[in-house]
Short mmCIF file of the C-alpha atoms (twelve columns), coordinates in Angstrom:
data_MODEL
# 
_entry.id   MODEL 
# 
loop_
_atom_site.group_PDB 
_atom_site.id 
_atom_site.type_symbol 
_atom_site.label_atom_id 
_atom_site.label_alt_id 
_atom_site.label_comp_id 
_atom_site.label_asym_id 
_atom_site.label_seq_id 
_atom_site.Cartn_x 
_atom_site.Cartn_y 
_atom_site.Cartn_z 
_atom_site.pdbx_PDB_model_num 
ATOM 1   C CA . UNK A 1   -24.865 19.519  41.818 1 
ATOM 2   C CA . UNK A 2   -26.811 16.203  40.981 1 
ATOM 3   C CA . UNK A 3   -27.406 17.481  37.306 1 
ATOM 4   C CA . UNK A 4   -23.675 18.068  36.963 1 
ATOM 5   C CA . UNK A 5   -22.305 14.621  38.368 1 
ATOM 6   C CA . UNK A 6   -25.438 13.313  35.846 1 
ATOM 7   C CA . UNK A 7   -23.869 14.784  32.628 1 
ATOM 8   C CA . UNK A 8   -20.515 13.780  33.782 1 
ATOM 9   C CA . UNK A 9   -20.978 10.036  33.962 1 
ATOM 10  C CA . UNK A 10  -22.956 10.131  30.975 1 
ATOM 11  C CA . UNK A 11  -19.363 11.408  29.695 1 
ATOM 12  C CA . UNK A 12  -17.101 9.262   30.987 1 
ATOM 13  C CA . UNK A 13  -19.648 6.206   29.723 1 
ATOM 14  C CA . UNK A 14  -19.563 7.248   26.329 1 
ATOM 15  C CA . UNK A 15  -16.099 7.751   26.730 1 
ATOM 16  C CA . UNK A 16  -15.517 3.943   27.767 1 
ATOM 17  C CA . UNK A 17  -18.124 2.832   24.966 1 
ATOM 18  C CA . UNK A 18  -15.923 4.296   22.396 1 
ATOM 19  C CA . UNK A 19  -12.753 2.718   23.463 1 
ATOM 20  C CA . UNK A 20  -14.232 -0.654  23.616 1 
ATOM 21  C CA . UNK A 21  -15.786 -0.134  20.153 1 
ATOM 22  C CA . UNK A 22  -12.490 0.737   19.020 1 
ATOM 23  C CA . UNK A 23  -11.020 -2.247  20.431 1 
ATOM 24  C CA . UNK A 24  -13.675 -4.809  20.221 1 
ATOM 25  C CA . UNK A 25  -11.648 -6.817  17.728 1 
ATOM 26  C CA . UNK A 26  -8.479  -7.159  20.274 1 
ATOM 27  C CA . UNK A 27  -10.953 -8.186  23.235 1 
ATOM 28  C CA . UNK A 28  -11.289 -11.670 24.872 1 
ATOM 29  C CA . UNK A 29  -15.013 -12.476 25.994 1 
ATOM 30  C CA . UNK A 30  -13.553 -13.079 29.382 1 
ATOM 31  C CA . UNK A 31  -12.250 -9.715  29.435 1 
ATOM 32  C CA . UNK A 32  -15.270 -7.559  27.965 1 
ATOM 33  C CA . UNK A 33  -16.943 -9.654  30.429 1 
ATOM 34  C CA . UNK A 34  -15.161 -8.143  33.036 1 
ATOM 35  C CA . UNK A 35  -15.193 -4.797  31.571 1 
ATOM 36  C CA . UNK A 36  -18.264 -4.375  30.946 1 
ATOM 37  C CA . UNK A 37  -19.441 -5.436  34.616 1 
ATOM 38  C CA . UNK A 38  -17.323 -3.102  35.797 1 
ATOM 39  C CA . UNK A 39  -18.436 -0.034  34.196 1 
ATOM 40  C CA . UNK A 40  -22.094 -1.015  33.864 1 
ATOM 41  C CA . UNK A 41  -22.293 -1.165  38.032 1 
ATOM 42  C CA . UNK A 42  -20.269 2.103   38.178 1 
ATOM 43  C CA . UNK A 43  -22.469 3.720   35.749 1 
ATOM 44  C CA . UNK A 44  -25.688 2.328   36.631 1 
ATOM 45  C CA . UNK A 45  -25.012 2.998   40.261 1 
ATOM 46  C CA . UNK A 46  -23.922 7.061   39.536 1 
ATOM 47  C CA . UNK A 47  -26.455 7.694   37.007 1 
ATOM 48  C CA . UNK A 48  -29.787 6.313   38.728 1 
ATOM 49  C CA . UNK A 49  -28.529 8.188   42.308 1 
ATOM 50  C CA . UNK A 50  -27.655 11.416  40.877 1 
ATOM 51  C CA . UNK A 51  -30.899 10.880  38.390 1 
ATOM 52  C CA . UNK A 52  -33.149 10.073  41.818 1 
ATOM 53  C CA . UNK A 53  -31.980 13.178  43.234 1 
ATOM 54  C CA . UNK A 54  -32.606 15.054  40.049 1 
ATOM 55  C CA . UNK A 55  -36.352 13.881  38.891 1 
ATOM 56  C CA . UNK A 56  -37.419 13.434  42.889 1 
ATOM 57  C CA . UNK A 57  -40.236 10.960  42.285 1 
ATOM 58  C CA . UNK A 58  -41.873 11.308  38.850 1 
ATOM 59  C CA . UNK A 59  -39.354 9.715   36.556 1 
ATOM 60  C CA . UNK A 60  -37.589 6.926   38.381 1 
ATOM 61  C CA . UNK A 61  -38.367 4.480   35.886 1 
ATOM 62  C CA . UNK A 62  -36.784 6.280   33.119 1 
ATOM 63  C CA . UNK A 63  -33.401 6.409   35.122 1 
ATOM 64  C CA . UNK A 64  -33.807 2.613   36.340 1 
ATOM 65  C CA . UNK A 65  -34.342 1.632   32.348 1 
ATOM 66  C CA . UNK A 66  -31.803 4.743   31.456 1 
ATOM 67  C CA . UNK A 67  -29.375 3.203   33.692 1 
ATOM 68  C CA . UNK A 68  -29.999 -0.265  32.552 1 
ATOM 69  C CA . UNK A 69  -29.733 0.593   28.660 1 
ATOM 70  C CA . UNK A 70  -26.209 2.101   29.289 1 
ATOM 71  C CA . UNK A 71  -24.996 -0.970  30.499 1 
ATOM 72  C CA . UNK A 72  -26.384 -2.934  27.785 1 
ATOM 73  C CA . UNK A 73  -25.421 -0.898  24.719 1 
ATOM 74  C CA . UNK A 74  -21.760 -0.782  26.458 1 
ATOM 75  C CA . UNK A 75  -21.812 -4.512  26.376 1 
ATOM 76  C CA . UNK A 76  -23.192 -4.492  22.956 1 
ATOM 77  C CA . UNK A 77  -20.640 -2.461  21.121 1 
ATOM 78  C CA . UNK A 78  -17.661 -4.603  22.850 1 
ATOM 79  C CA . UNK A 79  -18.654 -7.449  20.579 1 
ATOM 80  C CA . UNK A 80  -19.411 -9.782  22.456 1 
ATOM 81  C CA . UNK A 81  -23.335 -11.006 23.105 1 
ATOM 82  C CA . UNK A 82  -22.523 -12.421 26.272 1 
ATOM 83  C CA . UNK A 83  -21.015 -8.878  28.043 1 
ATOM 84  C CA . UNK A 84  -24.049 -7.409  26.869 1 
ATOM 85  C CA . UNK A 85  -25.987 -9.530  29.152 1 
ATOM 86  C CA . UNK A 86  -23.077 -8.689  31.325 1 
ATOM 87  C CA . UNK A 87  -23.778 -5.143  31.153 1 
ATOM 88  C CA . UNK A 88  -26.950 -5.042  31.382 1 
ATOM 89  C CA . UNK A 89  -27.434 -7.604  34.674 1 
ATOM 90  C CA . UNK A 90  -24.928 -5.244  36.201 1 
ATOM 91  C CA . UNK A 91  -26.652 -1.443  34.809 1 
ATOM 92  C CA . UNK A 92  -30.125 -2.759  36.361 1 
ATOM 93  C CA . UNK A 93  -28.212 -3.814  39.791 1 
ATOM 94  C CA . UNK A 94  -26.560 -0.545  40.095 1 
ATOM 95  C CA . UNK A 95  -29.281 1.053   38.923 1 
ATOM 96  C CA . UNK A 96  -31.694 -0.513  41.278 1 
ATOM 97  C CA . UNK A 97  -29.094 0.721   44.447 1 
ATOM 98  C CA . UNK A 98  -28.679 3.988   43.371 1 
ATOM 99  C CA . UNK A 99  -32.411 4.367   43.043 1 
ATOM 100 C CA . UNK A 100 -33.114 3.176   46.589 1 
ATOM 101 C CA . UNK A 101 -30.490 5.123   47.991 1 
ATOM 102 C CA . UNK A 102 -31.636 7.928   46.194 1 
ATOM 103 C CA . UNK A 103 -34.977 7.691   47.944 1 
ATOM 104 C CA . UNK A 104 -33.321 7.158   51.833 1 
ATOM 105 C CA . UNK A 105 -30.913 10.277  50.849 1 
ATOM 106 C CA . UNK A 106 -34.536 12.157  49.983 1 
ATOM 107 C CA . UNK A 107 -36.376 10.848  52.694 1 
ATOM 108 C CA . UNK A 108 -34.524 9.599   55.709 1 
ATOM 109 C CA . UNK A 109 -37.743 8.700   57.432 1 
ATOM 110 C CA . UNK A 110 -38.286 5.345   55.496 1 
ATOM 111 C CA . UNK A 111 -35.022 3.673   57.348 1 
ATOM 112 C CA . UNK A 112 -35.540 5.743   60.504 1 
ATOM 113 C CA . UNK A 113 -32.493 7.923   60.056 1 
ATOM 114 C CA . UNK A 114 -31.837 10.758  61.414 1 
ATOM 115 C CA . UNK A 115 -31.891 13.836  58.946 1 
ATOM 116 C CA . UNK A 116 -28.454 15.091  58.060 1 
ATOM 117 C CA . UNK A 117 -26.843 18.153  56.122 1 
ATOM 118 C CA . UNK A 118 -24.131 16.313  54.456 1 
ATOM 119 C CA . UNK A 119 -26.668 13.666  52.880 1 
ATOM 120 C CA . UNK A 120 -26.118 15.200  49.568 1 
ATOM 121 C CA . UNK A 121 -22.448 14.307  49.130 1 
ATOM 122 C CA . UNK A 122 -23.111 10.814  48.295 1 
ATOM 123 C CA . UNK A 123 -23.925 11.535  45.137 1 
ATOM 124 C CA . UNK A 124 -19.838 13.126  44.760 1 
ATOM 125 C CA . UNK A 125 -18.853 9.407   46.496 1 
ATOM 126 C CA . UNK A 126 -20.828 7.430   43.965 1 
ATOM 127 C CA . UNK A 127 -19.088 9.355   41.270 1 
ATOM 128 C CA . UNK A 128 -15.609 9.204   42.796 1 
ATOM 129 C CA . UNK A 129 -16.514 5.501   42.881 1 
ATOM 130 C CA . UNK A 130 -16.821 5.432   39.242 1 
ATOM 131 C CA . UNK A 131 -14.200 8.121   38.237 1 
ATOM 132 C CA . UNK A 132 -11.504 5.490   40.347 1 
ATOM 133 C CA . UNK A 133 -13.113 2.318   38.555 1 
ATOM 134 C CA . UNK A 134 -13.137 4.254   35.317 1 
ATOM 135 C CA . UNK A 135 -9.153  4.656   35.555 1 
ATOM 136 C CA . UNK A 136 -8.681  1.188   37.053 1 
ATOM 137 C CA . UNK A 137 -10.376 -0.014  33.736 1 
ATOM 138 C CA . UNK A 138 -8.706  2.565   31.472 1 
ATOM 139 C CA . UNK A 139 -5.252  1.210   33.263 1 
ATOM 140 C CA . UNK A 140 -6.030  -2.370  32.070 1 
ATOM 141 C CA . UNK A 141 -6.744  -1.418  28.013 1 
ATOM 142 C CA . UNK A 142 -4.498  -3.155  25.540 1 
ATOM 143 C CA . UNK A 143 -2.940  -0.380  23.625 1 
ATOM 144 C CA . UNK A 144 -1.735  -1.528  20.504 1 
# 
């Protein structure tokens, strides 16, 4: 299930990368700004959880920096240096949350929780979470 909701925000990310390429020339810097915070966190936040869940322990770093990338070469392609900064301040803070709760959701022990069977269905919330932001940005394009 993890590898699935994986692929699929990899998806939807390149999805949103290509619209703002497309309309990078239309965009305000206040509004890739925005944008790109939005989907960066979303992303960085989906990817790096259902990537925690995926690689257990041996290749968090590659999700954290995966994570992190995505945000910045979605900032990048808007046009704008500054949302690339954006994007990228916001991939490594979503990816740093999904990470950790990656590692609670595989080991309840380090926050003294109490084991659970439905543990694995916050992956499915993290990428509702970005499916919902993903229309809310999609909503808020320009078309021409």
């Amino acid at each position: 299930m993890p590898e699935i909701i994986f692929l699929s925000a990899i998806l939807l990310l390149v999805f949103h990368t290509v619209l703002l390429f497309k309309k990078r020339f239309t965009l305000t810097e206040r509004y890739a700004n925005t944008v790109i915070a939005a989907i960066a966190g979303g992303a960085g936040l989906t990817l790096s959880l259902s990537g925690a869940l995926i690689f257990k322990e041996e290749l968090l770093w590659i999700v954290f920096g995966i994570s992190t990338l995505s945000g910045y070469v979605c900032g990048t392609l808007s046009g704008h240096t500054s949302a690339s900064v954006s994007g990228a301040m916001n991939g490594s803070l979503g990816s740093a949350m999904g990470v950790m709760l990656g590692e609670v959701l595989l080991n309840p022990a380090l926050c003294g929780l109490p084991i659970q069977e439905w543990q694995f269905v916050m992956p499915v919330f993290s990428m509702i979470y970005f499916v919902i932001t993903s229309l809310l940005v999609f909503m808020t394009y320009r078309l021409p």
